[in-house]
N, C-alpha and C positions, 0 to 999 in steps of 0.2 A: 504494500500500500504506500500511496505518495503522499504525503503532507507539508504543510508549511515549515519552513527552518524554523527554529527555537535554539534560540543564545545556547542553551544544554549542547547543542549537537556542535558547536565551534570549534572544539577539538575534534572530535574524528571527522569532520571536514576537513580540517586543515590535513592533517594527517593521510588523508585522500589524497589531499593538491599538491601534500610531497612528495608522498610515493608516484602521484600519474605525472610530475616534473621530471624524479627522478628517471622514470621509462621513457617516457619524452624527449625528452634532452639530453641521452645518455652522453653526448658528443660536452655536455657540460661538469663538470668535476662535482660530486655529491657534496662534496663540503663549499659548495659555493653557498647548494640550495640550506644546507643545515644552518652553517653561518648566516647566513640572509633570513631566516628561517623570522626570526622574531620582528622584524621589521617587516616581511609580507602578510606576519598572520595583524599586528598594529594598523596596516592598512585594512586588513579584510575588518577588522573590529570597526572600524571608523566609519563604513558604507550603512 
């Protein structure tokens, strides 16, 4: 079943958009996306 996000699911969202980054862009070093990590999820917070 589909529902609406809820602030709860923020983390295993995020958690998603790292690991589909890290498959995505394997051509990118994982520690970029880890390092960066806390600044993309500060933005996804702020939308």
């Amino acid at each position: 079943m589909i529902r609406r996000f809820q602030k709860l699911d923020a983390k295993q969202v995020m958690q998603i958009w790292l690991s589909g980054n890290e498959d995505a862009h394997s051509f990118i070093a994982k520690d970029y996306w880890h390092s960066n990590f806390p600044w993309y999820r500060s933005s996804f917070y702020r939308q």
